[in-house]
C-alpha positions as CSV (number, residue, x, y, z in Angstrom):
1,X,8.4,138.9,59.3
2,X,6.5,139.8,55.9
3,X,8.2,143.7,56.3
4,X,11.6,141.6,56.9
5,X,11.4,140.4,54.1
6,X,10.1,143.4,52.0
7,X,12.7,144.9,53.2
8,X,15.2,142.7,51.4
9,X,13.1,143.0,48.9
10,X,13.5,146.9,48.3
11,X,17.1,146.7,48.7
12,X,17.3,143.7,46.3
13,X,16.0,145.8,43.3
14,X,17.9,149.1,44.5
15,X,21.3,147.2,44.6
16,X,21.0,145.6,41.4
17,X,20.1,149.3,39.7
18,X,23.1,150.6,41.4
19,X,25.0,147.8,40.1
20,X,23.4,148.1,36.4
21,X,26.8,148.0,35.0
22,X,27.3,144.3,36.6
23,X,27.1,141.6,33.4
24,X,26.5,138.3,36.5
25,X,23.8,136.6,35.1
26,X,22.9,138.9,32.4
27,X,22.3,136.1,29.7
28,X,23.2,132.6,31.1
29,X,21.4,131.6,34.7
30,X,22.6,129.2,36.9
31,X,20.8,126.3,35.3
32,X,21.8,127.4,31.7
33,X,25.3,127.1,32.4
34,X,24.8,123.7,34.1
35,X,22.8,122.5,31.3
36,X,25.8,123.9,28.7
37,X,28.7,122.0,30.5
38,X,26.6,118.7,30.0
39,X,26.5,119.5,26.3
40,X,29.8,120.0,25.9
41,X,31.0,119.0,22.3
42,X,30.7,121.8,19.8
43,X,27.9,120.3,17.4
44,X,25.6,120.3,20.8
45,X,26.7,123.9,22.5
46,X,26.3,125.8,19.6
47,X,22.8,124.8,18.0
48,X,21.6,125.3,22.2
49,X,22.9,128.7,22.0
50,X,21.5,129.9,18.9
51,X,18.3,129.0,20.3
52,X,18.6,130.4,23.6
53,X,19.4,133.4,21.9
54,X,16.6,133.8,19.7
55,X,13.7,132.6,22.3
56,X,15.3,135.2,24.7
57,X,15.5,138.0,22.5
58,X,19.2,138.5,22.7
59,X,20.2,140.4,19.7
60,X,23.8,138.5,20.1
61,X,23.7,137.0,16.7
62,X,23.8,138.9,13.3
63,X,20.2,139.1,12.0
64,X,20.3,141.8,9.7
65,X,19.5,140.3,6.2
66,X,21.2,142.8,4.1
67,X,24.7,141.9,5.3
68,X,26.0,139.0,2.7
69,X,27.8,137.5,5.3
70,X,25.6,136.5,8.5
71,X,26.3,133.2,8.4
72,X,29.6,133.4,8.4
73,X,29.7,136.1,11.1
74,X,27.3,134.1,13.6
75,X,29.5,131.0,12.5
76,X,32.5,132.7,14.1
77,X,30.4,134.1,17.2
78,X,28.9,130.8,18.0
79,X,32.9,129.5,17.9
80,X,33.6,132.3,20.0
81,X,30.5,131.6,22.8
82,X,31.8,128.3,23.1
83,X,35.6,128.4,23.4
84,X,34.8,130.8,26.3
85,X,32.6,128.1,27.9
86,X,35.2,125.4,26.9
87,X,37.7,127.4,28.9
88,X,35.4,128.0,31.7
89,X,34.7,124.9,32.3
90,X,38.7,123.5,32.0
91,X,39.4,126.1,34.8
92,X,36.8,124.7,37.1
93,X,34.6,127.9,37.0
94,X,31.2,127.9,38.8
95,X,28.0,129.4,37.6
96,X,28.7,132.9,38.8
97,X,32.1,133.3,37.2
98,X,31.2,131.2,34.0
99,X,27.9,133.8,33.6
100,X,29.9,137.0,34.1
101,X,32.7,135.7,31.3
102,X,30.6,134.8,28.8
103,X,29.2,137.9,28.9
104,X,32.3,140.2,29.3
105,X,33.9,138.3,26.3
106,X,30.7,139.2,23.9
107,X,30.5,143.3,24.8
108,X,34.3,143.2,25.1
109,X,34.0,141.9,21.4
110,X,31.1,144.0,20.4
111,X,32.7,147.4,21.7
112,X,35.8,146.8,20.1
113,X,34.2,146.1,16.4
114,X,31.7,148.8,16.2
115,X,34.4,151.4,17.3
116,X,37.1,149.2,15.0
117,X,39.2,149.9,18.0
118,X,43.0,148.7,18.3
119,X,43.9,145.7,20.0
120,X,45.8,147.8,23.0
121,X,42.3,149.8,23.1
122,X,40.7,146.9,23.2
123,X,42.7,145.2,25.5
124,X,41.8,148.5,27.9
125,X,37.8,147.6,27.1
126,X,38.5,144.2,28.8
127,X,40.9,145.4,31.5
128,X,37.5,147.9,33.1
129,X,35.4,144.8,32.7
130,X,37.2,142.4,34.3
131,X,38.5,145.5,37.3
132,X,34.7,146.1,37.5
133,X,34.1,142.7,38.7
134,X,37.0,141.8,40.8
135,X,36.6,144.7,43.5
136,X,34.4,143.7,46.3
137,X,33.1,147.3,47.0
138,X,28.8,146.9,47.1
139,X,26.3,148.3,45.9
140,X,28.7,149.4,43.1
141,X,30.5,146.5,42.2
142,X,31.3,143.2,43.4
143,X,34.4,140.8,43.3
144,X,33.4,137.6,41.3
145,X,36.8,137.1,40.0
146,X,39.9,136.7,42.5
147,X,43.3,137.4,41.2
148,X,44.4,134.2,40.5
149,X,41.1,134.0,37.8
150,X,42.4,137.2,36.3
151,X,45.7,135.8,35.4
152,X,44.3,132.5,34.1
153,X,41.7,134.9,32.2
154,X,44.2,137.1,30.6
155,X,46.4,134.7,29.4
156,X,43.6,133.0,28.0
157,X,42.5,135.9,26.4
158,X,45.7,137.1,25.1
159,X,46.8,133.6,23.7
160,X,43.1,133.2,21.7
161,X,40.9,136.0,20.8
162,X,43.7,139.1,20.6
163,X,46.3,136.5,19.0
164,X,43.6,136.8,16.4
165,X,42.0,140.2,16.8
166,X,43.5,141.2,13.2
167,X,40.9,138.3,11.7
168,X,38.1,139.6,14.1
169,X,38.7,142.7,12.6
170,X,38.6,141.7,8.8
171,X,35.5,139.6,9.4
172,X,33.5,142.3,11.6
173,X,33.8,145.7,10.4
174,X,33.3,146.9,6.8
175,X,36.6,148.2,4.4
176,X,37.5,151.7,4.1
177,X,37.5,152.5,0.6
178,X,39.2,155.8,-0.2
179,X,38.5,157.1,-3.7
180,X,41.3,160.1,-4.9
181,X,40.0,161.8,-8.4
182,X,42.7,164.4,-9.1
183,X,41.3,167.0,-11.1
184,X,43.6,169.6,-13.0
185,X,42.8,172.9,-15.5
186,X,43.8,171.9,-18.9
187,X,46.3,174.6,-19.5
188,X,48.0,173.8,-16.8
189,X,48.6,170.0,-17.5
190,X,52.6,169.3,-18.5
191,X,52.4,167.1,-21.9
192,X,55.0,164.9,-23.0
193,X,57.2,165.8,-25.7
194,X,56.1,162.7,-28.3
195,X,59.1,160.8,-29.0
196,X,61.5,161.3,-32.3
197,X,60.1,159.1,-35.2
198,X,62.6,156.1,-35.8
199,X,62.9,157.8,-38.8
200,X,65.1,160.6,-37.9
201,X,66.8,157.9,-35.5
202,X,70.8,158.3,-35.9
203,X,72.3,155.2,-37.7
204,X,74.8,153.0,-35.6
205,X,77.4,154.1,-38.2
206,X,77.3,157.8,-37.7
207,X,77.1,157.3,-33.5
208,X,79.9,155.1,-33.7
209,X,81.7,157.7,-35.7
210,X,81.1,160.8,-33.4
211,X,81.7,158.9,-30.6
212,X,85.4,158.2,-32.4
213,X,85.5,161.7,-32.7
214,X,84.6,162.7,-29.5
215,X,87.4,160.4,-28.4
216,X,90.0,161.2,-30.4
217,X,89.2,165.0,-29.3
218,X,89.3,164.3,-25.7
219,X,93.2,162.8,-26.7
220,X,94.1,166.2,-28.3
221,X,93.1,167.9,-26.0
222,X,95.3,166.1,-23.3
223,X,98.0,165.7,-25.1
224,X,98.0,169.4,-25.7
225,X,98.1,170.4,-22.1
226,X,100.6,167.8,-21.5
227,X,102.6,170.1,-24.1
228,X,101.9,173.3,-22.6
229,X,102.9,171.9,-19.2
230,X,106.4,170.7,-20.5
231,X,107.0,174.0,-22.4
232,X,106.1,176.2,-19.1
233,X,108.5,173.7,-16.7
234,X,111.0,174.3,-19.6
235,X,110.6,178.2,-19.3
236,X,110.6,177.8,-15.5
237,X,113.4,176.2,-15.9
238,X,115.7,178.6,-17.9
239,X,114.3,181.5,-16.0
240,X,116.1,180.5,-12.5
241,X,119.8,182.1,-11.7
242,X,123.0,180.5,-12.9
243,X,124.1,180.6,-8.9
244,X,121.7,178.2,-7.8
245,X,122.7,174.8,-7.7
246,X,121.8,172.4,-10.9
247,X,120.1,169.9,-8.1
248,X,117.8,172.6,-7.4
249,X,116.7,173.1,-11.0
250,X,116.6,169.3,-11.8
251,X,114.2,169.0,-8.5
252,X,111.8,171.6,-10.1
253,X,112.0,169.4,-13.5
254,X,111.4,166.3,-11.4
255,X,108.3,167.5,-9.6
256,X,106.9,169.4,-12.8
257,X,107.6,165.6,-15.0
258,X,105.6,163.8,-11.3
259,X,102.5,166.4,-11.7
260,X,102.4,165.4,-15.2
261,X,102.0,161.8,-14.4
262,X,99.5,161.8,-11.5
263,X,98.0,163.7,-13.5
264,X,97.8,161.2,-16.5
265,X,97.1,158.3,-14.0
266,X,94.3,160.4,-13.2
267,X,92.8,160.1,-16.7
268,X,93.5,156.8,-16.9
269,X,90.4,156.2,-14.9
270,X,88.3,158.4,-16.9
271,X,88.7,156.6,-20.1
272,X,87.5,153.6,-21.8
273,X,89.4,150.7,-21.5
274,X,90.8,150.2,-25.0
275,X,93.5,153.2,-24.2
276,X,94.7,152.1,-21.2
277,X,97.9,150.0,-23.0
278,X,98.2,153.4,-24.8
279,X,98.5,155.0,-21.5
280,X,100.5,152.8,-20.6
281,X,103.0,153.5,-22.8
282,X,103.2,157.1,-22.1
283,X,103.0,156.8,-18.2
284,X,106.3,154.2,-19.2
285,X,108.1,156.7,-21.1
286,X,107.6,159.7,-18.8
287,X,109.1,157.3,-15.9
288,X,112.2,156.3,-18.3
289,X,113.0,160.0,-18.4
290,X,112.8,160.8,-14.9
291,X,115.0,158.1,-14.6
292,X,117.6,159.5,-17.4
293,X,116.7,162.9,-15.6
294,X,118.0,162.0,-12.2
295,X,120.9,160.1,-13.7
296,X,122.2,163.3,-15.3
297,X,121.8,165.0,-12.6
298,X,123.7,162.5,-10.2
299,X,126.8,162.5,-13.0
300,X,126.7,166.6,-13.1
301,X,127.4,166.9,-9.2
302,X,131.3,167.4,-9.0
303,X,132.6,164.7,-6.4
304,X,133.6,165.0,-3.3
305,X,136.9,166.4,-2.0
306,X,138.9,164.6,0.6
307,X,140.5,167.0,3.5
């Protein structure tokens, strides 16, 4: 009976080094966890834990004294420990599942901030913990969880700790500061012209001027292509044979007097707004003498003869 049971013994301690990857009872024993879930409020859990901590040895909690904000972070951690427990025990969890949670939710945590890690890669961290412990295949792994656990786990997770991962993050890994110095050879640095001296500034009075000038140019300047336009239709015009008919000719007139005035409608748009009744004007009179032009034309055609 005594070799029985060393026996066991033996293949006790070799499954649990085969299963070295198993978190079941890795911090919290049976009895802790029954002793937490008679705690239960938040202002008992969390002082228990801190202690259970530090007389085990876990290295759970921030300790290092150089970081400003320990408190704060083991603050947050302690929160952490007990939601976990909180939702352990509202799912009716025993020992064994409650055990293995608590301690997948730390290294889950603890992975993801020292590699700053995304929340899909995360997520992924998680996902192996949780697979790990819901296949039943010994010595390397056994199924604590079933499947209905692993939905009620993930949507716990995914509604608490990753609806906030972006906070974890901010409060758990340092900054990335990036520092640019640009650096360039002095000959090859563009200056900026300085500015004219209000001095030399031109006075309202002068701008106003040129810029009547300018205008009054731009008005030559149409109104002599307008008359080179109406001389060349003129030429054009006493150029074609006496045999073709006067319709013909007064056609040519017609469409040479129309380019003239999409043209000027043209400009109309171009220009400020105090020329537009002068344009106005003009665009009237060139229409008046297409009209005159057409009625000339309609009285020059002899009339009709009757058979």
């Amino acid at each position: 009976c005594n070799h029985f049971f060393g026996y066991c013994w033996c293949l006790l301690r070799c499954f649990v080094r085969e299963m070295a990857h198993s978190l079941l009872w890795e911090v919290l024993s049976a009895s802790d966890v029954a002793e937490l879930n008679k705690l239960r409020v938040a202002e008992k859990v969390k002082p228990h834990l801190q202690q259970l901590f530090t007389s085990r040895g876990v290295p759970w909690l921030i300790s290092d004294p150089s970081d400003p904000h320990r408190d704060e972070k083991n603050e947050i951690l302690l929160d952490f420990f007990f939601h976990t427990l909180r939702f352990c025990s509202e799912a009716m969890f025993d020992a064994e599942r409650t055990s293995t949670l608590f301690s997948i939710m730390y290294w889950t945590h603890k992975k993801s901030m020292d590699g700053k890690c995304t929340n899909t890669a995360s997520f992924a961290i998680f996902q192996e913990y949780i697979v790990a412990h819901s296949v039943h295949r010994p010595p390397f792994s056994v199924a604590i969880f079933s499947l209905a656990d692993i939905e009620a786990i993930n949507h716990y997770v995914m509604e608490t700790y990753y609806r906030n991962y972006k906070l974890y993050l901010y409060a758990f890994t340092p900054n990335d500061t990036l520092t640019l110095e640009a650096v360039y050879p002095v000959e090859r640095v563009e200056r900026v012209k300085p500015p004219r001296p209000l001095s030399e500034a031109t006075p309202e009075e002068d701008w106003l001027r040129a810029a009547e000038t300018e205008r009054r140019a731009a008005e030559e300047a149409l109104t002599q292509r307008l008359r080179e336009e109406a001389e060349k239709a003129k030429a054009t015009k006493a150029a074609l044979p006496n045999k073709e008919d006067e319709a013909a000719a007064g056609g040519a007139a017609e469409g040479s007097l129309k380019a003239q005035l999409e043209y000027i409608k043209t400009q109309v748009t171009k220009l400020t707004a105090g020329k537009l009744d002068e344009l106005e004007a003009k665009l009237t009179g060139i229409e008046d003498k297409l009209a005159a032009d057409d009625g000339r034309a309609t009285a020059k055609k002899p009339p009709l003869k009757k058979k």
